[in-house]
N, C-alpha and C positions, 0 to 999 in steps of 0.2 A: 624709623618713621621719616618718610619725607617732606616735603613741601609742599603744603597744599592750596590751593586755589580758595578764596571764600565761597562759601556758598549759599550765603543769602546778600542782601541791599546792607543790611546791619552791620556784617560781618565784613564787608568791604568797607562800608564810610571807619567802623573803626580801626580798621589794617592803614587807611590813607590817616586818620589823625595821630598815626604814631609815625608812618611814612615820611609827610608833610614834612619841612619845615615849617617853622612857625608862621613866618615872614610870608611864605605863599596860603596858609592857611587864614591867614590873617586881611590879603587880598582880594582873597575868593570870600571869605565873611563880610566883607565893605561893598561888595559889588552889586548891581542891582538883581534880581531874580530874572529881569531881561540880556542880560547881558552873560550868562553863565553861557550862551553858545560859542563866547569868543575863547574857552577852554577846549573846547572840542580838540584842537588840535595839539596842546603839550598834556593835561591832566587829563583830558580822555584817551589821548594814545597809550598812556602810562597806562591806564587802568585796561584799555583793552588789549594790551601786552602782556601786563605782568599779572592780571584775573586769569588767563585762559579763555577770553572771549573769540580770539581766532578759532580757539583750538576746539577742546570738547567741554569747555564746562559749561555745560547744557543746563546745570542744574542754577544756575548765576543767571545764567540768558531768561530763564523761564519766570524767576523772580523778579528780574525788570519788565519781562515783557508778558506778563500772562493772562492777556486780553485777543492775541496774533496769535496767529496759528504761523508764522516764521519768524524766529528770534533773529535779532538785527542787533550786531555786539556795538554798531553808532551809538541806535538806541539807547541800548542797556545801560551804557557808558554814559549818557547823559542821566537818565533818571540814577546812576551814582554821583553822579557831582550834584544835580538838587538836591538830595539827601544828604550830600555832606553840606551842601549851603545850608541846608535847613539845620542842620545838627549845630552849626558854627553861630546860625542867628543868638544874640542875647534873647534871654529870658524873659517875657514880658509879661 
């Protein structure tokens, strides 16, 4: 059995909170819900590298984006990092 891609929103925010360091996890949880674009560039590369969002995991792309009739791995990549924010917020 090889290495598989996630394939749902779920299934990736929990792949990144074992991923994560704490310390970057911990950054991304203090941040404001406006400011999660300034990830784009090191935790969304990660995520659209190491998910298969270049590649074929169509079935990831469709779970971020299943409002578009063309999946965009930017996209997908960002509504994965609000779901891990959101996963990261305390309890309230």
């Amino acid at each position: 059995m090889g290495f598989q891609h996630p394939k749902s929103i779920e299934e990736a925010v929990r792949r990144l909170l074992t991923e994560l360091p704490d310390k970057d996890q911990q950054v991304i949880r203090i941040m404001a819900e406006d400011q999660l674009s300034f990830l784009h560039i090191s935790v969304g590369n990660y995520i659209r590298n190491e998910f298969g969002l270049w590649e074929s995991n169509v079935e990831l792309l469709k779970a971020c984006c299943p409002d578009t009739s063309s999946e965009n791995a930017d996209d997908a990549s960002m509504v994965i990092i609000k779901a891990l924010w959101w996963k990261l917020q305390p309890v309230q």
